[in-house]
C-alpha positions as CSV (number, residue, x, y, z in Angstrom):
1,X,63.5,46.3,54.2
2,X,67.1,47.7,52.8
3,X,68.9,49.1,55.7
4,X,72.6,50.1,55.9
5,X,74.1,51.9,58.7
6,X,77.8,53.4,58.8
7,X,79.9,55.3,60.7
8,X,81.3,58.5,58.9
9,X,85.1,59.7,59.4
10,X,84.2,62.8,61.0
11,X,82.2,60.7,63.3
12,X,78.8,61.2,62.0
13,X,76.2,58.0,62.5
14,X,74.1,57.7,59.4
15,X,71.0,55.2,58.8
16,X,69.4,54.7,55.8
17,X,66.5,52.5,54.4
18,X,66.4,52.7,51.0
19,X,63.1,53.3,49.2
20,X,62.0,52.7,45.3
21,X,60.1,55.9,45.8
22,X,61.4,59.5,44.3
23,X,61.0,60.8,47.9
24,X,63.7,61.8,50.8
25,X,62.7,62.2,54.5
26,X,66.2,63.3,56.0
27,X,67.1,64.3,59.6
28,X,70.0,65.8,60.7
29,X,69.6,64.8,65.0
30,X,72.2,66.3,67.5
31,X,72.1,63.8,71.1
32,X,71.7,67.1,73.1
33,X,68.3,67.9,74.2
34,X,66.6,69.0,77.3
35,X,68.2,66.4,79.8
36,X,71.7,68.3,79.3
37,X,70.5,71.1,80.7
38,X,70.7,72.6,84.5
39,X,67.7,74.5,86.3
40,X,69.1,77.8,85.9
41,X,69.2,77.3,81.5
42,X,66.3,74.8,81.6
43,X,64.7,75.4,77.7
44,X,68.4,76.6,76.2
45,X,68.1,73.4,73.3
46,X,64.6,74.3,72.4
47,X,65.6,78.0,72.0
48,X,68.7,76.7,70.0
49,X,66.0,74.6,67.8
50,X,64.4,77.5,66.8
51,X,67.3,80.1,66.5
52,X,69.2,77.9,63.2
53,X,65.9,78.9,61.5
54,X,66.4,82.5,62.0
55,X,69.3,83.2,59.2
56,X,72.6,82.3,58.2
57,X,75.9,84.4,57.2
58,X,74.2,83.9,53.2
59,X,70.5,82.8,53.8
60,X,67.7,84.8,55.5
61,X,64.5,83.2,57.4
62,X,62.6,83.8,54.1
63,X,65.4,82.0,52.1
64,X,65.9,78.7,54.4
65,X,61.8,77.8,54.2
66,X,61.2,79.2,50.5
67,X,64.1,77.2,49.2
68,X,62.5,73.9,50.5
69,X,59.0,74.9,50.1
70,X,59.1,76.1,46.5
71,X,60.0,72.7,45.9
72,X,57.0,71.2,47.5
73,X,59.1,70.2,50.6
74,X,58.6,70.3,54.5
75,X,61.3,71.7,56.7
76,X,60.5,71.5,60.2
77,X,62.4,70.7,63.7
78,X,61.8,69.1,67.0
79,X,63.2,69.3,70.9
80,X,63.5,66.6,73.0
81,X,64.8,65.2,75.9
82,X,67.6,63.6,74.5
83,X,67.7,65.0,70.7
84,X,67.4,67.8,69.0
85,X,66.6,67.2,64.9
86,X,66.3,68.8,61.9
87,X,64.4,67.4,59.2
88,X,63.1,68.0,56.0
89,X,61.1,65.7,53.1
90,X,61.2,66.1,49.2
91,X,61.5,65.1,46.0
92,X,64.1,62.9,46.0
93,X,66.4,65.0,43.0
94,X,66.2,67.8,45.5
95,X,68.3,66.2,47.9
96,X,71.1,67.8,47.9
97,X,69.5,71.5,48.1
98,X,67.8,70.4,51.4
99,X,71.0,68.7,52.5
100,X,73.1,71.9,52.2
101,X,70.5,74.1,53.8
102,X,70.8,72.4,56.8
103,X,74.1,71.8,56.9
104,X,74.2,75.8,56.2
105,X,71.7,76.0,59.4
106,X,74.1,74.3,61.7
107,X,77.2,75.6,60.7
108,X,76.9,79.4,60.2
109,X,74.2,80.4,62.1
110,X,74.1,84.0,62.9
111,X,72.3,84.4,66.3
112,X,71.4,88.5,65.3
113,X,70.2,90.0,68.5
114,X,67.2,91.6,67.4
115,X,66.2,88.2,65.8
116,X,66.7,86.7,69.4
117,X,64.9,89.2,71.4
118,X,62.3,88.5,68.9
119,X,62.6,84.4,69.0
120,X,62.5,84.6,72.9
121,X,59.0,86.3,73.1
122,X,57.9,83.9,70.3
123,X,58.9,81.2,72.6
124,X,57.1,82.9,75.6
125,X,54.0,83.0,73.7
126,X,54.6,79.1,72.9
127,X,54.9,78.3,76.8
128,X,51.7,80.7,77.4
129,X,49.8,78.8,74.8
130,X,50.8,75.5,76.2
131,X,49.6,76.3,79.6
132,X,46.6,77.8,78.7
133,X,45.7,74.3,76.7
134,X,45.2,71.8,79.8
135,X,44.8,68.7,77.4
136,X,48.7,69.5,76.5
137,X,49.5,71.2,80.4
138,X,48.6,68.2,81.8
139,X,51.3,66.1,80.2
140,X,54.0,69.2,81.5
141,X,52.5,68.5,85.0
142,X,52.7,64.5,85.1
143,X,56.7,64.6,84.0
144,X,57.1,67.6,86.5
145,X,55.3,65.1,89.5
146,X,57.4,61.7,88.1
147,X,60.7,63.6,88.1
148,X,62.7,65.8,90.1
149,X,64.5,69.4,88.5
150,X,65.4,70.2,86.7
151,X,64.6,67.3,84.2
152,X,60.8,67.7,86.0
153,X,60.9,71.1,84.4
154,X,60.2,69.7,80.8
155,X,61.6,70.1,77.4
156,X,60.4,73.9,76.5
157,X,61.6,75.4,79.7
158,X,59.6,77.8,81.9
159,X,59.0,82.0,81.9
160,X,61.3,82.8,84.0
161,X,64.5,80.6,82.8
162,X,63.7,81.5,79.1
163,X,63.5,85.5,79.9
164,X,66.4,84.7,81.2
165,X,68.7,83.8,78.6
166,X,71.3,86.3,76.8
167,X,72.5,86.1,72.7
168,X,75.9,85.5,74.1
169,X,75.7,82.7,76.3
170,X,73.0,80.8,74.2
171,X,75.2,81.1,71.1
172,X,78.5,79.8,73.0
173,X,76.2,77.0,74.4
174,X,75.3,76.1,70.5
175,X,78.8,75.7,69.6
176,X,80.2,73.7,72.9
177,X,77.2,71.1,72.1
178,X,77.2,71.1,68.3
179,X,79.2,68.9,66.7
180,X,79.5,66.1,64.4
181,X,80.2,63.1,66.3
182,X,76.9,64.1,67.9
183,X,75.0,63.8,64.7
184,X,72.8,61.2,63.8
185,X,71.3,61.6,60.0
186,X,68.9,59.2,58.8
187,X,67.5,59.1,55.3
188,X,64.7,57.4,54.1
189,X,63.7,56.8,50.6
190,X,65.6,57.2,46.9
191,X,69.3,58.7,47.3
192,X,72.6,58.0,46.2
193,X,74.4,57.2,49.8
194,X,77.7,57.0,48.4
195,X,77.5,60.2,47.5
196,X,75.8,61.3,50.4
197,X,78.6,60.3,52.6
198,X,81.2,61.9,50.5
199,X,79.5,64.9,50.7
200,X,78.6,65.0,54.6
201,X,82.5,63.7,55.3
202,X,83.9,67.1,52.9
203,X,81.5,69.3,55.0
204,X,82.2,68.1,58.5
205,X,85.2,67.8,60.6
206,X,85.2,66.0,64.0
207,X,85.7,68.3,67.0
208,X,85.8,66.2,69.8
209,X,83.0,67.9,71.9
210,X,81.5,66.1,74.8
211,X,77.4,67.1,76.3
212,X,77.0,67.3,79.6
213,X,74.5,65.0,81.0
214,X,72.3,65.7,84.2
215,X,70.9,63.1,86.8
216,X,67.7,61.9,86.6
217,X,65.2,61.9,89.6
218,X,62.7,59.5,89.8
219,X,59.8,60.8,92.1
220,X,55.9,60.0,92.2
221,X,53.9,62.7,93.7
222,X,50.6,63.7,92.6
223,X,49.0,67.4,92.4
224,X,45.8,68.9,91.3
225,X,45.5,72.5,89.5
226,X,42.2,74.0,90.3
227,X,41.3,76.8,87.1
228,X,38.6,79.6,86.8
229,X,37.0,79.1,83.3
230,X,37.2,75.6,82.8
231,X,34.1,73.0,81.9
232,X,36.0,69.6,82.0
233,X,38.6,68.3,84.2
234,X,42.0,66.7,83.4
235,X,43.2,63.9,84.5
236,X,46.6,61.6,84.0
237,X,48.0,58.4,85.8
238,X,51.8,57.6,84.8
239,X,54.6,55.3,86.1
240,X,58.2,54.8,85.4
241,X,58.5,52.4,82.7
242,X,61.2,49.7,81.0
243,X,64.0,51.7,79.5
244,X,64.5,50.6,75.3
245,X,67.0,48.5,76.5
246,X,64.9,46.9,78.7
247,X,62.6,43.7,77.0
248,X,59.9,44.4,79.5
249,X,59.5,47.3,76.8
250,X,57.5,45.2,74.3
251,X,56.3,43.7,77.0
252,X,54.7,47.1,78.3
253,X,53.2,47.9,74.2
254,X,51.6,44.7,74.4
255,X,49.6,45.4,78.1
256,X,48.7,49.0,76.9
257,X,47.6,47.8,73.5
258,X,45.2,45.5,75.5
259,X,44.3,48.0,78.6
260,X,44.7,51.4,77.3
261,X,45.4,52.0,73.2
262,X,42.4,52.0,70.8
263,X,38.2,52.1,71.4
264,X,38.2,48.6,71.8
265,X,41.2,48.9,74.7
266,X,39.3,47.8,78.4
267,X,39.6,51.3,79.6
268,X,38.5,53.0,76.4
269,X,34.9,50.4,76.9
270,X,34.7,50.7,80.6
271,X,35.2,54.5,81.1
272,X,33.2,56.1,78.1
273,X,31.2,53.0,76.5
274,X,30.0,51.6,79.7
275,X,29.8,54.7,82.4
276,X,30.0,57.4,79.5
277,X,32.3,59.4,82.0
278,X,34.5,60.4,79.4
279,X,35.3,61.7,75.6
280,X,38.4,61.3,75.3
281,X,41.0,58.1,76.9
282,X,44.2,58.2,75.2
283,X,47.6,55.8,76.6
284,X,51.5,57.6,76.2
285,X,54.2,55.2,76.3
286,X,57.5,58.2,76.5
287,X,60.9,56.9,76.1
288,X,64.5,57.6,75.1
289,X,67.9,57.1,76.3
290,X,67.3,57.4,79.9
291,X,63.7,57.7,81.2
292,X,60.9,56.2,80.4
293,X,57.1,56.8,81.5
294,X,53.8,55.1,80.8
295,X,50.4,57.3,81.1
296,X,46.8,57.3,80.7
297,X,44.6,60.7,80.0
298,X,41.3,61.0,80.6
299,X,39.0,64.2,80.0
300,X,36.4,63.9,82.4
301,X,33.8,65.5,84.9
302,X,34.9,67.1,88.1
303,X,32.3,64.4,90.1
304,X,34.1,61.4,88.0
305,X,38.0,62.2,88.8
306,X,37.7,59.9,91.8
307,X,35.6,57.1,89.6
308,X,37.9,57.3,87.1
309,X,41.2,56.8,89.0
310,X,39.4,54.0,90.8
311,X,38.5,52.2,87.1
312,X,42.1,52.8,85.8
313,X,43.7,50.9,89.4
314,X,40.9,48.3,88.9
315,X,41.7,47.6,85.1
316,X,45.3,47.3,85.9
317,X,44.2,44.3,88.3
318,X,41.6,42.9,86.2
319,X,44.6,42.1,83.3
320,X,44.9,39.3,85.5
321,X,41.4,37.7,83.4
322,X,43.2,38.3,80.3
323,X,43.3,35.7,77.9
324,X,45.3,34.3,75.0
325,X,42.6,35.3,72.8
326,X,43.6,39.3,74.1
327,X,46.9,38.4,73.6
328,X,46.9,37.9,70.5
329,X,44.8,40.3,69.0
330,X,47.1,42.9,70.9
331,X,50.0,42.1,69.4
332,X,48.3,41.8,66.1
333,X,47.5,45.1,67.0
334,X,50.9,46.7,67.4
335,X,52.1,44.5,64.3
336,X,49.8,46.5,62.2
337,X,49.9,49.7,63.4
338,X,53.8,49.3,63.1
339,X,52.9,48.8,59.3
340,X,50.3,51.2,58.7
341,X,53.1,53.8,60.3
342,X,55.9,52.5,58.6
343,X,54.2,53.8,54.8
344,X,54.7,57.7,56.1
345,X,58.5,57.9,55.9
346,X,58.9,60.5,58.3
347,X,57.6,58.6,60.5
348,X,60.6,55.7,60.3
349,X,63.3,58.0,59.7
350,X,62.0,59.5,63.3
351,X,61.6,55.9,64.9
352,X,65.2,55.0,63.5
353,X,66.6,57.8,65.1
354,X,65.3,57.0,68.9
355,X,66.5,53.7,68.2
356,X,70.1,54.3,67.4
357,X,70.3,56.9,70.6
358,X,68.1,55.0,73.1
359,X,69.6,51.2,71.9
360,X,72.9,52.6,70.2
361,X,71.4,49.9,67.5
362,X,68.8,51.3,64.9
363,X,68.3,47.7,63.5
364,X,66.4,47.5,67.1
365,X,63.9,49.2,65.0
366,X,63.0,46.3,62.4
367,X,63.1,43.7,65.2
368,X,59.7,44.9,66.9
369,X,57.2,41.9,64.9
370,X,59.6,39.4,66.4
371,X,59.9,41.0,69.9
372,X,56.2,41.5,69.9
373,X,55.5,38.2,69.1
374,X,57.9,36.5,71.6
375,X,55.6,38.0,74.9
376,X,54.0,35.9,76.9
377,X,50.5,36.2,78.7
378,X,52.0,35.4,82.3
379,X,54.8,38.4,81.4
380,X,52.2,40.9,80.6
381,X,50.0,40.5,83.7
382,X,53.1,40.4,86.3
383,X,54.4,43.2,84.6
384,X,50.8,44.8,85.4
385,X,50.6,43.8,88.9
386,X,54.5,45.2,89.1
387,X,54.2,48.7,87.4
388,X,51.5,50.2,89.1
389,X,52.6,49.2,92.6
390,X,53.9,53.4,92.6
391,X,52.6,55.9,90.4
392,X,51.9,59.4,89.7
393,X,48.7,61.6,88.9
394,X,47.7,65.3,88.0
395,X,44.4,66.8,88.0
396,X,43.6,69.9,86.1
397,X,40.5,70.9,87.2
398,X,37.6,73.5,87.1
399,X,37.5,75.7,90.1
């Protein structure tokens, strides 16, 4: 591992881990996402995220993805609760190109009216489509019963908030919560980063913005959603979970890699191995600066939600008869799947990111083997006995 970190003049963070391989992955990650933003203007970053791809003062829609593409790169973005990134991978000698087509992105953006009216029913049609999917719904429903609004109202916003939104307002938002000592830009693979810093430090001047930041709610409620149409029913457990700061953290990837992550995980061989109730059983551990969550999906039958919530309370108990065998092929577990992730360098540039802004320390990052390998057996099962003492659940189910 070759990591360097610094701290630009104009107060940009940059991360880097350099890579022998002629490939960039770089992110250019502003800390204002969804949990800056009040009820009324709930899904204003998302709508943000996809405006800066909608033209420039010199380059059109066409010309920001053909620029990258025709060079065999991938441009693409992402909202969250705490971020909101740009990103793009490519051959490493085309640095530069992608570098000042984002930094054209976020500094001349033109926010043309007919291009928003246009964006906002694109988005619309995103939040249709998401509803209409309950396999991705459900995950909207379990954050809106673990958290009170507007945070509760989730990263993409809703109908109504989105409709309501004006050119105007959204494009003074952008420029009260863009800025550079906001950015975080990560690199990984083959670049010059002396240049790289000269370069960002002659195209950015600090501005001294500050983001607004919104109280967080914890609630636990649960809800079920009955639907005409539908064969299978939806069904997610979640808690509140250790922050990144918190050690309990690895502590938490250790009990799901044992209860919850994988076909050999006990709730993976219980629900569909043994009982065949089930398809698919997947775990979420969600996390960033200031919330975290823990969850458990199961597609199911209508007759089985009850089974199944009883099987997913029981396992929790039963990590109680786990062994030091089960510990440690969990956290050999994690250890490798940490490596087998770590070759796609999108993948770390990402993970660097949500360390620097969760842990204010990227290097947190590269200490995960040791932190893994530090939990013990008697941590994981308190911690299991502790974190499902309150939870939340959501049902999407046939009518």
């Amino acid at each position: 591992m070759n990591f360097q970190k610094y701290k630009l003049k104009n107060g940009i963070t940059l991360l880097f881990e350099k890579r022998n391989l002629p490939i960039i992955s770089l992110s250019i990650s502003n800390s204002f996402g969804a949990s800056s933003e009040s009820e009324k203007i709930k899904g204003i970053a998302h709508f943000i995220e996809h405006l800066l791809f909608t033209g420039t003062k010199t380059r059109s829609h066409e010309d920001i993805s053909r620029e990258i593409e025709k060079r065999g790169g991938i441009l693409n973005a992402f909202t969250s609760n705490d971020i909101t990134s740009y990103w793009f991978k490519l051959p490493s000698e085309h640095l530069f190109t992608g570098l000042d087509i984002l930094i054209d992105m976020l500094k001349n953006p033109l926010f043309e009216e007919k291009k928003f009216e246009k964006e906002k029913k694109v988005i619309l049609e995103e939040i249709k489509m998401y509803h209409d999917m309950p396999q991705r719904h459900i995950y909207d429903k379990i954050v809106e019963n673990l958290y009170g609004k507007p945070f509760g109202l989730g990263v993409i916003g809703t109908k109504e908030t989105v409709s309501s939104l004006k050119r105007d307002f959204v494009f003074e938002y952008f420029k009260k919560n863009y800025s550079s000592e906001n950015y975080i830009i990560t690199l990984v693979g083959s670049a010059d980063i002396k240049k790289v810093c000269e370069y960002l430090e002659s195209k950015f001047k600090p501005e001294n913005k500050s983001l607004n930041k919104i109280e967080i709610k914890k609630i636990n409620k649960e809800s079920i959603e009955e639907r005409s149409g539908l064969d299978q029913a939806h069904f997610m457990l979640a808690v509140h979970a250790p922050l990144a700061t918190d050690p309990k953290r690895y502590v938490l990837e250790v009990l799901d890699a044992y209860l919850a992550s994988g076909m050999s995980s006990r709730l993976f061989l219980e629900i569909r191995e043994k009982r065949g109730l089930a398809y698919a059983i997947r775990s979420s551990y969600e996390l960033e600066k200031n919330y975290a969550y823990y969850g458990i999906y199961v597609g199911t039958t209508k007759p089985a939600l009850k089974e199944v919530k009883e099987l997913i309370l029981e396992e929790f108990k039963n990590v109680d008869k786990m062994t030091k065998k089960d510990l440690e092929e969990a956290k050999e577990r994690l250890i490798g799947l940490r490596k087998v992730s770590s070759e796609e360098s999108v993948n770390v540039m990402n993970e660097l990111v949500f360390a620097e802004l969760s842990t204010g320390s990227a290097e947190e990052y590269y200490k995960q083997e040791e932190k893994i390998k530090t939990v013990t057996l008697e941590q994981v099962k308190t911690l299991a006995k502790d974190i499902i003492k309150t939870y939340s659940t959501a049902i999407i189910a046939p009518k």
